[in-house]
C-alpha positions in Angstrom: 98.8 53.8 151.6 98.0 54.5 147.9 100.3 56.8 146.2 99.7 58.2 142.6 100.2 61.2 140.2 97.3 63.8 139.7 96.9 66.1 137.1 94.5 68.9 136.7 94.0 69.0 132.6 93.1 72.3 130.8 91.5 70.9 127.7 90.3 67.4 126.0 93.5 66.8 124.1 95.4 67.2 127.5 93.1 64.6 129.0 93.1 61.9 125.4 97.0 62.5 126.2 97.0 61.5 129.7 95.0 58.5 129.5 96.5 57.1 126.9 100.0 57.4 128.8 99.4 54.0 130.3 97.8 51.4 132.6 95.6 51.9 135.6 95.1 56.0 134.5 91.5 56.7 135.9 89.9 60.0 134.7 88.2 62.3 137.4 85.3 64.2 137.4 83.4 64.5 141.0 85.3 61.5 142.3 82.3 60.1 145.0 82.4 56.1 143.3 86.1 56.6 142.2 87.9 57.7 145.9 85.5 54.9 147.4 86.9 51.9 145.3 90.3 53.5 145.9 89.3 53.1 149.9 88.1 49.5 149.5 91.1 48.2 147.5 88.8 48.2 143.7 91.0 50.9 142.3 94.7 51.3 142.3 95.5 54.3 140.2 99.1 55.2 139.2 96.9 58.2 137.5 94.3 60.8 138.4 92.8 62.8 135.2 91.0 65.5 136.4 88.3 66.8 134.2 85.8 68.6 136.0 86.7 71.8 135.4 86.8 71.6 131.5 84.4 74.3 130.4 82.7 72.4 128.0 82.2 69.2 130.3 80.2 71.5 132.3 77.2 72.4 129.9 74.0 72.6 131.4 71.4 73.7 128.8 67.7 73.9 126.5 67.9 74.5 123.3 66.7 73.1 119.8 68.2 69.6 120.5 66.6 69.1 123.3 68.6 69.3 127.4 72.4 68.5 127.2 74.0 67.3 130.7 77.9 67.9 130.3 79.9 65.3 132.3 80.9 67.6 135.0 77.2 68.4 135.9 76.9 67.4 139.4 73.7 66.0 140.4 72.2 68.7 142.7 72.5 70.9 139.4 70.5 68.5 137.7 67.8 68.0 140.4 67.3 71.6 140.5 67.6 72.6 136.7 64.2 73.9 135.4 63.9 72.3 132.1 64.8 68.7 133.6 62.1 69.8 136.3 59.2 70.3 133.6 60.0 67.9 131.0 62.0 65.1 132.7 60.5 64.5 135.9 61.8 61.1 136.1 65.3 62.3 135.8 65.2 64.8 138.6 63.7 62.5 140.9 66.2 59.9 140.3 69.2 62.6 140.5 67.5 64.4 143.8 67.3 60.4 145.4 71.0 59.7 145.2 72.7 60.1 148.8 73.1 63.3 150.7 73.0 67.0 149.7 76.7 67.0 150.3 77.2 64.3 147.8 75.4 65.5 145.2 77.1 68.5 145.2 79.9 66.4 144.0 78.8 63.4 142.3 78.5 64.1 138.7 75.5 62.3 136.1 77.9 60.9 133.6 79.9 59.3 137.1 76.8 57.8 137.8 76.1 55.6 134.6 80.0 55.1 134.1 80.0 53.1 137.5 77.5 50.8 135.3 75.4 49.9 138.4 72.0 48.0 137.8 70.7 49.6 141.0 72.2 53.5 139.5 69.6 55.7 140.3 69.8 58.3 137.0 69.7 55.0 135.1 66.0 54.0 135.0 64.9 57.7 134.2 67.4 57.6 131.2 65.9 54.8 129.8 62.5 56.0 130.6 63.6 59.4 128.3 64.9 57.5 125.3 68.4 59.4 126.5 70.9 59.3 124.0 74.7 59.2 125.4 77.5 61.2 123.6 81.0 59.9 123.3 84.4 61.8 122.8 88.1 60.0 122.1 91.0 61.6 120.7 90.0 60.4 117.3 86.0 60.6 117.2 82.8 61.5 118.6 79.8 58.6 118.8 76.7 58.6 120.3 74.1 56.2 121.4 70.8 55.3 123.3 70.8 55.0 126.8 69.9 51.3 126.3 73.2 50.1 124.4 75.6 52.2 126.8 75.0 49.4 129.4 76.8 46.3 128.7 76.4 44.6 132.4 77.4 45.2 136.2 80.3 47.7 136.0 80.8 47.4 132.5 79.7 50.0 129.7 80.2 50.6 125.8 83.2 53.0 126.4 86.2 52.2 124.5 89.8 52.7 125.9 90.3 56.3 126.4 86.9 57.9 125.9 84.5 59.7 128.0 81.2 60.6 128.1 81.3 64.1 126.9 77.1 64.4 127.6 73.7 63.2 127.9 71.3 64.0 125.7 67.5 64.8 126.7 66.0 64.4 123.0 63.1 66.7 121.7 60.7 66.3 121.1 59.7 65.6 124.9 57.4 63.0 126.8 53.9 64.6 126.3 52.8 63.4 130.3 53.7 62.6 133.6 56.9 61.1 135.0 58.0 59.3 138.2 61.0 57.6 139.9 59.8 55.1 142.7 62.8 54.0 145.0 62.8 51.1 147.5 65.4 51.0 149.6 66.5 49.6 153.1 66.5 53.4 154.6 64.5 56.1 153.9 67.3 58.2 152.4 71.0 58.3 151.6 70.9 54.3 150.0 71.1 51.9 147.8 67.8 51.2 145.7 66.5 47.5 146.3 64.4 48.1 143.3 64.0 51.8 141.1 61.3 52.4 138.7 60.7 55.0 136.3 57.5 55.5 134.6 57.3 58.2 132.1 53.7 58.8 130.4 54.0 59.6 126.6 50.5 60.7 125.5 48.8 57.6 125.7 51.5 54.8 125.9 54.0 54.7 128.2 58.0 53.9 128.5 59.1 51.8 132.0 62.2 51.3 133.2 63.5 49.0 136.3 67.0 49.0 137.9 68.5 46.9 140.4 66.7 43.8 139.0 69.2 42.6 136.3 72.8 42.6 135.0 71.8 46.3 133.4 68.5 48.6 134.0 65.9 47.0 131.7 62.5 48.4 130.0 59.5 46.2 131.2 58.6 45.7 127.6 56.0 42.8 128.7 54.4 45.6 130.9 55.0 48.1 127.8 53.3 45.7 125.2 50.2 45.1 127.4 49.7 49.2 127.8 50.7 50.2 124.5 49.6 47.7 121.9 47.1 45.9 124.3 45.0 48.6 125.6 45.5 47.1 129.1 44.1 49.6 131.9 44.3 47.4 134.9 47.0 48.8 136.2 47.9 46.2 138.7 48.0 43.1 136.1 50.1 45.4 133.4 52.4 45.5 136.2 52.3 41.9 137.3 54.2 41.3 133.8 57.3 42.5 134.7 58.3 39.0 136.4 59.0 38.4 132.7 61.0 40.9 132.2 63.4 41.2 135.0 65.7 38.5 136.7 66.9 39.7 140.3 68.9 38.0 142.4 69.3 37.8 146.4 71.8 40.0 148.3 71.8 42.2 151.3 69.8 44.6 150.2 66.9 42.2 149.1 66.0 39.3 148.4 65.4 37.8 144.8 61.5 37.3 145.8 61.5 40.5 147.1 62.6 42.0 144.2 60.0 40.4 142.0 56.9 42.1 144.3 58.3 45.3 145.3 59.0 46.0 141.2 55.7 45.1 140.4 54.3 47.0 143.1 56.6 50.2 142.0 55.6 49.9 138.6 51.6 49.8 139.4 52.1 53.0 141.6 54.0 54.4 139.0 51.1 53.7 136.6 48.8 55.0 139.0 50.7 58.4 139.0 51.3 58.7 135.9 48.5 57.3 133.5 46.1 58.1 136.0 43.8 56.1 138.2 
């Protein structure tokens, strides 16, 4: 039976304190990837940092920036927040596809792209946003694009004892559609086998593909061809990606698999969002 200390901080400097204090010191925000590793034997905390109920953690808001997610914003407030509705369709799609009601209520954005999962299902529609990712530690604050945060399967561009304070939705926004496609084995509360985001802006486009690499990756080739090539066969834009993702085989797909289901995604994405 695992045994460690919790504590319930009342502001950043109590948490910068607390994780600092030591080894295996894990902070906590809504806990859904964290209490599951500690199940399975992945995580053996002598420390629990609670964070989610630091006020400013919990931002949710529009203004001259653009939309700021706070790192205690659970999912389900995402999904359902207006703003993210209108101008980053992509987004809310991707938060409303991850598990059950229940979970989302729980599960928390910044917990999502921590966990550094190729197959995270906010991941993709960040990318597809040109998110930016903000950064606090005791000493400084650092941000960056969505794209340099990911440094491979379960690993990210946090140093020792930061956090994500927020995510950043930049202005000025995507003038045009957005989608997140999800394969998966079930029709709900799963694992993507292959996500795709597709997010129109005016007349070229931003793609983004998870579960198909080490870290979510734009399918520049597919990009290139819209963009800069004028391509508007839909179906051989999307046949590029094969050079743009390497999947591999496990039990939710196989690596051929992976290779036709993205490039199907990504031409139904097209199809959606750049128009018929």
């Amino acid at each position: 039976m695992l045994t460690y200390d919790y504590v319930k901080c009342e502001n950043l400097k109590q948490a910068f304190e607390q994780l600092k204090s030591g080894e295996q010191v894990f902070p906590l925000a809504g806990g859904t990837d964290l209490m599951v590793g500690m199940r399975g034997g992945k995580f053996a905390p002598r420390l629990l940092v609670d964070i989610k109920g630091l006020e400013e953690l919990q931002v949710l808001k529009e203004d001259d920036a653009g939309i700021t997610i706070g790192a205690a914003v659970t999912l389900n407030q995402v999904a359902l927040f207006e703003p993210i509705i209108k101008h980053a369709a992509p987004l809310a799609e991707g938060a409303h596809s991850v598990g059950s009601y229940a979970i989302r209520n729980r599960a928390t954005l910044a917990g999502n792209i921590c966990n550094a999962s190729p197959a995270a299902d906010t991941a993709a529609p960040l990318y597809s946003l040109a998110a930016v990712i903000n950064l606090v530690g005791p000493e400084q604050k650092r941000s960056m694009p969505i794209e340099e945060f990911f440094i491979g399967p379960g690993k990210t561009a946090l140093k020792k004892g930061e956090l994500v304070h927020s995510v950043l939705i930049p202005k000025p926004y995507p003038q045009g559609k957005g989608t997140y496609i999800k394969a998966s084995r079930t029709g709900s509360v799963d694992l993507s086998t292959v996500g795709v985001a597709v997010q129109s802006w005016g007349d070229r486009v931003r793609i983004a593909v998870g579960a198909v690499a080490p870290t979510p990756v734009r399918a520049l080739q597919v990009e290139k061809a819209i963009n800069e090539g004028g391509e508007k066969d839909w179906a051989k834009a999307a046949s590029l990606v094969h050079e743009d993702i390497s999947p591999i085989t496990d039990l939710r797909g196989s690596r051929e698999y992976r290779y036709h289901i993205a490039e199907v995604l990504i031409r139904r994405g097209l199809e959606q969002t750049m128009g018929v």
